[in-house]
Structures are given as structure tokens and as C-alpha cells.
C-alpha positions in Angstrom: 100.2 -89.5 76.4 99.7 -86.0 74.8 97.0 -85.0 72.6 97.6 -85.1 69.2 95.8 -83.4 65.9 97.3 -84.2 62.1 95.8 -81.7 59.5 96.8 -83.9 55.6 95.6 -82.8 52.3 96.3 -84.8 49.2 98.4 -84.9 46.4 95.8 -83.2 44.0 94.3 -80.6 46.2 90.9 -82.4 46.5 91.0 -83.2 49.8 91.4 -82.0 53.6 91.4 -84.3 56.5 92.5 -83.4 59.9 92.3 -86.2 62.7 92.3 -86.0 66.3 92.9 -87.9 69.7 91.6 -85.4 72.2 91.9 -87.8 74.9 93.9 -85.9 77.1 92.4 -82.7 77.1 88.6 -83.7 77.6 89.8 -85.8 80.4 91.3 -82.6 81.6 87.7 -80.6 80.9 85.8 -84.0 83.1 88.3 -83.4 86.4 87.5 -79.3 86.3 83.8 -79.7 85.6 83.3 -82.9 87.7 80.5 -83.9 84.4 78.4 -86.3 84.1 79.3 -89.0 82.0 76.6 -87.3 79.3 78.0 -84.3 79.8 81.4 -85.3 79.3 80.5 -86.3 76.2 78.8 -83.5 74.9 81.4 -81.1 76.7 84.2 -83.5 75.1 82.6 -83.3 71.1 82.4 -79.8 71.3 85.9 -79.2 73.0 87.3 -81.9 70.3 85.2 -79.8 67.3 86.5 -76.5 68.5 90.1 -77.6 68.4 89.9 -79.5 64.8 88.0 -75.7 63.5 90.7 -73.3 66.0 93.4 -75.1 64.1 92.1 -73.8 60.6 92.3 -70.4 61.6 94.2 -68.4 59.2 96.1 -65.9 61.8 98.0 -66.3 64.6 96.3 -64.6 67.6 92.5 -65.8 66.1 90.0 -67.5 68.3 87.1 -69.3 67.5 84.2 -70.0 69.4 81.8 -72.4 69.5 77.8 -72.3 71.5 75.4 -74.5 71.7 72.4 -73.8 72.7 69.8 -76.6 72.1 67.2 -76.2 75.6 68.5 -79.4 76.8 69.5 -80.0 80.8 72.7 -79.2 80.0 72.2 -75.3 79.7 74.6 -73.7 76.8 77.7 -75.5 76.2 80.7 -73.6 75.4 84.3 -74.2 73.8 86.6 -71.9 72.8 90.0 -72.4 71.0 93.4 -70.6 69.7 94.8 -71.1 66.6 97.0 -74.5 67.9 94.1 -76.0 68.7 94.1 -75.6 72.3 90.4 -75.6 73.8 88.5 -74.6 77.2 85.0 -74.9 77.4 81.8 -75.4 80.3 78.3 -76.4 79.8 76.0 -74.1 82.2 74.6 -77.7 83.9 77.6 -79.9 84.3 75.7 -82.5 86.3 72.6 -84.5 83.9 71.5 -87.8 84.8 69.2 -88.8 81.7 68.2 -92.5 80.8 70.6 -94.1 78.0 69.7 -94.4 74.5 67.8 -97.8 73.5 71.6 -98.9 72.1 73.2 -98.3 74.8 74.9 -95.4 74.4 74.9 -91.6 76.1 72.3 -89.7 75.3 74.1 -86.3 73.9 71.0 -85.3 72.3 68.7 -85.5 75.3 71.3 -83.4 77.5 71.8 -80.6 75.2 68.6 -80.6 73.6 67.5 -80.4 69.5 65.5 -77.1 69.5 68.2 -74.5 69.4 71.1 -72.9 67.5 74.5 -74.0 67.4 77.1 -70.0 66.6 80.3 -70.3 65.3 82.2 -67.0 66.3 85.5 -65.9 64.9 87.8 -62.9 66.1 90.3 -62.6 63.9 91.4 -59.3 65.4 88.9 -57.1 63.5 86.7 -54.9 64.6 83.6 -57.4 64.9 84.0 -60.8 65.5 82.2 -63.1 62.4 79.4 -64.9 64.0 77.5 -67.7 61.9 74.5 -69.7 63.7 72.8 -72.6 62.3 69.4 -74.5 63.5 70.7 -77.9 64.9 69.9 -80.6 63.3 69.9 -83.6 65.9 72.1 -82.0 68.8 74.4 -84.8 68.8 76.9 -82.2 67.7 79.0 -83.9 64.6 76.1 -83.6 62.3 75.5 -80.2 63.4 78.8 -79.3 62.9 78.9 -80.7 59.1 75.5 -79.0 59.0 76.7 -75.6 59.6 79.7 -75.9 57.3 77.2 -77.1 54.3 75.1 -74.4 54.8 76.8 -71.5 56.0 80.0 -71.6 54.4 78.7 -74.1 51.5 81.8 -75.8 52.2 81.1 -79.8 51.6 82.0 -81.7 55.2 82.3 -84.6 57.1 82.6 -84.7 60.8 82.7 -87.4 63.2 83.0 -87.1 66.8 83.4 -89.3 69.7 83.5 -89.9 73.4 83.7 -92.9 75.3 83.4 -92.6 79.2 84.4 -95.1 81.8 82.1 -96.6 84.5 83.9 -94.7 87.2 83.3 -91.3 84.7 87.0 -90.9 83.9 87.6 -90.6 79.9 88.9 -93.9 77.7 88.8 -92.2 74.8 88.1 -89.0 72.4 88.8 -87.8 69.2 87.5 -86.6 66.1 87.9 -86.4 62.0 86.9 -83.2 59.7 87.2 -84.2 55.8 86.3 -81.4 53.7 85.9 -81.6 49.9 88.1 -78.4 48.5 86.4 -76.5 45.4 86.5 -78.4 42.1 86.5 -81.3 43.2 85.5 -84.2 40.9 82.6 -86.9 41.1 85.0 -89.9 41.7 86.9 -88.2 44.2 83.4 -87.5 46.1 82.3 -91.2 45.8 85.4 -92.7 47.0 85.2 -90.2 49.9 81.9 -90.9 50.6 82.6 -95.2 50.6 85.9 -94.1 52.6 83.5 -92.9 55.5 80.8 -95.3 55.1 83.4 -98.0 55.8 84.7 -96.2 58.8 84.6 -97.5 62.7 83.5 -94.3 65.0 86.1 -92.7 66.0 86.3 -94.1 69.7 86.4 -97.7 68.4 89.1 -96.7 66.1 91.2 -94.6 69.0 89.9 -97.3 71.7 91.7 -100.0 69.5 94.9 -98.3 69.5 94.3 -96.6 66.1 96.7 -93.2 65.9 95.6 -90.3 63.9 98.0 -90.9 61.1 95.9 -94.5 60.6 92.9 -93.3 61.2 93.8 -90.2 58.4 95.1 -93.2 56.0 91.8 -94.9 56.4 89.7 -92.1 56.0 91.9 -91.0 52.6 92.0 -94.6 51.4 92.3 -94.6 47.5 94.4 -91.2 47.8 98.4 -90.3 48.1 98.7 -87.4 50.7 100.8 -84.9 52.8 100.8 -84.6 56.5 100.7 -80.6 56.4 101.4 -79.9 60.2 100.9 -81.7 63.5 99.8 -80.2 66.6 99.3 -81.2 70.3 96.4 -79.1 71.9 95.8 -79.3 75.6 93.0 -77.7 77.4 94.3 -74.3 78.5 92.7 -71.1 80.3 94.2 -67.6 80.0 92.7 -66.3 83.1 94.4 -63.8 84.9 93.3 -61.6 87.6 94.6 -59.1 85.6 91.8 -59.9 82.8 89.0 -59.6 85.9 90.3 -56.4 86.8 89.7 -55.2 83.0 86.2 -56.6 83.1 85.8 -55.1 86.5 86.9 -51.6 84.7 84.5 -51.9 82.1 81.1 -51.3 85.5 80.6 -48.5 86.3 82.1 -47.2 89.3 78.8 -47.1 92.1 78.2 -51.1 90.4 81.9 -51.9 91.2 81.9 -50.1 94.8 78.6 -52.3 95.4 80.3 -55.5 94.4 81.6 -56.5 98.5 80.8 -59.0 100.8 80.2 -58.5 104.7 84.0 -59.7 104.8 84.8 -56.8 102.3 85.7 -59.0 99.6 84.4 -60.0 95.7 85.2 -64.0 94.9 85.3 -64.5 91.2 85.6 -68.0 89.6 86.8 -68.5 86.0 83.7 -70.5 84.1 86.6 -72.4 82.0 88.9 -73.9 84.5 87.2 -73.3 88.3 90.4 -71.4 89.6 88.8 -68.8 91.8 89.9 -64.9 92.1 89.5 -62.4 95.3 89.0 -59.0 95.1 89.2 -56.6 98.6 87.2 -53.6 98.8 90.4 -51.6 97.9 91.0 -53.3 95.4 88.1 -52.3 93.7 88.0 -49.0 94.8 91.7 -48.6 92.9 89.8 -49.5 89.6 86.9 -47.4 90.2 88.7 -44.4 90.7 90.9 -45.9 87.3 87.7 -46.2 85.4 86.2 -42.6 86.6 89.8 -40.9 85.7 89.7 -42.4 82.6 86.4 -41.1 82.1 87.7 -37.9 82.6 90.1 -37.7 80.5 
């Protein structure tokens, strides 16, 4: 089964839903990280979020980025996404064992923390990258999502977000919805939203029960005709290379880069995003020092 994301607006312009089953991909995220099962599903929100918010990108080669830094065990949890919604992402800690909630459930909250900020960084190929940052509100990640959309792009929002780990830590289910009001839109249409999402299941129930994002967009857009403006099927995907280490490696400076060697002569470097590990000999490195002083020259 791939991933699948469904982006719909409806027929009067008032509305924009977009619905995803990220099941695939933050499965993908649990077998390179080796989480937790908390951290899978804080890890798997934010991957889910960034890929839902990477889609809405206006250009091509944009990225957006998502932190989250609350002061929980988990360290900073990171997810990063292209314009087609595909994601990779790490939390510094990927190994919490907290106590379940008093329902049952994981404890998101309690592994990433509530004292923080969550930043939302664009690069849309521009000279500076935007970066907005919001206080979170609970750290469960949803309502500090819709959180940061209210208040720093005044943009009305629903988000919901949901991962539902196995006993054996593999991934059932995950997904997520993003409903946002578009400007001018009228009373009734904000209260029939609003009893649309009171009345829905989360969103691993819904996907868990079979539910695909076409029905679970219907549901969440009861009331209203709509289009299915595009579909998408993100996967979790790292653009490491060893030529992007070697650019990082130019950017040192050349008696940094020279120190860099092991006994054995060697530099190991291992991508944060998918584990795949990179070795660098002592010539190596001397090729781009003497790059980086030329270049200098010049």
C-alpha cells in the first residue's frame, strides 16, 4: 500500500481540506530510527504535518521545515518536506520510555515536552528562508500546528493528527486532516465546519477502520459539494549524497577539515534523516581543503 494525500476545496471557495494516510512513510521513519513507540508517534505527527504543509507550497523546488523544540526526552524533533509532500525527519532522543497517559494512550506531550517553540521554516529559493515560531500550546503537535496557523498566518485551521503503534512497535496506522477556512468565508459555513469536526472519529480510528482519504475528506466536508484538486503519494525520502557532505565539508576551514581523521585516517559521517553512513579518507579531505583554500584565493 502507498501513501496517499488528497488536497479538495469546495465548490464555493470556502473551503480547503487535504487528507492523509501517512502510513507507509512513518513506518519507514520507525525502521531507520528504531523509536520508541512515543516517539514514533510524535516523530510520525510531525512527519504527517510536514507533508500535508510541504504540499501547499507554491513552487516547485520549495522546502519546508518543521522543529519542535518543547524540553521533552525526546530532544528536538525534526521533519522536513518538498513540495510533493515527501518527508524525512529525526528526533535528537529516538529511544523514550515514559508512563502512558491515564487513557491509555502515548504520551506525545511528556516526550517532547510543552515549554518550547515549535518554527515553521520556508525556502522558497530566496535569499533568506521565512522562519515563523510559535510558543506550543500542549506539545501534542496538532493543536500546535492549528495554533501556529491562527496566529502567525491568521489563517483559521483545523488539524488533526494521528498515530497508532503496534505492541511489537511496528506502525498500524497514520494519517492526518488540515481544513482551513479561505478569506470571506461566511458564518454558516464556519458552523457546519465546526459540527463537521466535532462529529469526527480521530484519524487513526477512521484510517484503522479502513476509511480512505477520499471518505474521510467527504466526512470532514459533509454538508458541502467539492473538487479533488490533486492527489499525491509522499514516501519518506533523503537526498543525501556524499557529494552534499563534501560541500558542507568545503564550507570548514581548511586546518578544521585536515583535523577531522581518525587513527585509521578516515572521517565517518552519518546522515541524521535516514542512518546511511559516509567515509571520508584523509585524501579525500585534503582534495577539498586545497578546493576551499583555492577558492579562497581566487
Amino acid at each position: 500500500m502507498m501513501n496517499k494525500a488528497i488536497r479538495c476545496l469546495t465548490r464555493d471557495a470556502t473551503v480547503m481540506a487535504m487528507v492523509i494516510d501517512s502510513t507507509d512513510l512513518v513506518a519507514r521513519a520507525e525502521q531507520i530510527h528504531e523509536t520508541s513507540a512515543v516517539v514514533t508517534a510524535a516523530l510520525g505527527r510531525l512527519l504527517t504535518a510536514a507533508s500535508m504543509m510541504g504540499i501547499m507550497l507554491k513552487g516547485r523546488e520549495d522546502t519546508l521545515t518543521l522543529k519542535l523544540s518543547g524540553g521533552g526526552p525526546a530532544g528536538t524533533v525534526m521533519a522536513v518536506s518538498d513540495s510533493k509532500g515527501n518527508v524525512r525527519g529525526y528526533a535528537a532522543n529516538p529511544v523514550v520510555e515514559i508512563p502512558l497517559k491515564p487513557n491509555g494512550k502515548l504520551d506525545v506531550s511528556g516526550a517532547v515536552g510543552a515549554e518550547g517553540m515549535l518554527y515553521v521554516m520556508r525556502d522558497t529559493g530566496g535569499t533568506e528562508p521565512y522562519i515563523g515560531c510559535t510558543p506550543l500550546v500542549s506539545g501534542e503537535i496538532a493543536e500546535d500546528i492549528t495554533n501556529y496557523y491562527a496566529t502567525s498566518e491568521q489563517v483559521p485551521t483545523v488539524c488533526a493528527l494521528g498515530v497508532l503503534v503496534n505492541p511489537d512497535l511496528t506502525v498500524r496506522a497514520a494519517g492526518g486532516l488540515l481544513l482551513q477556512l479561505l478569506p470571506f468565508c461566511p458564518d454558516e459555513v464556519i458552523d457546519q465546519v465546526e459540527k463537521n469536526v466535532a462529529s469526527l472519529d480521530p484519524m487513526t480510528v477512521m484510517l484503522d477502520g479502513g476509511l480512505t482519504p477520499e471518505e474521510i475528506c467527504a466526512k470532514a466536508l459533509a454538508g458541502f459539494e467539492f473538487d479533488i484538486l490533486d492527489e499525491y503519494e509522499p514516501e519518506y525520502r533523503c537526498n543525501c549524497s556524499k557529494e552534499r557532505i563534501a560541500r558542507a565539508f568545503a564550507a570548514m576551514k581548511p586546518e578544521e577539515l585536515r583535523g577531522l581523521p581518525d587513527e585509521t585516517g578516515r572521517v565517518e559521517v552519518t546522515c541524521q534523516f535516514c542512518d546511511k553512513k559516509y567515509h571520508f579518507t584523509r585524501e579525500d579531505l585534503e582534495i577539498i581543503a586545497a578546493g576551499a583554500e583555492g577558492a579562497g584565493k581566487a
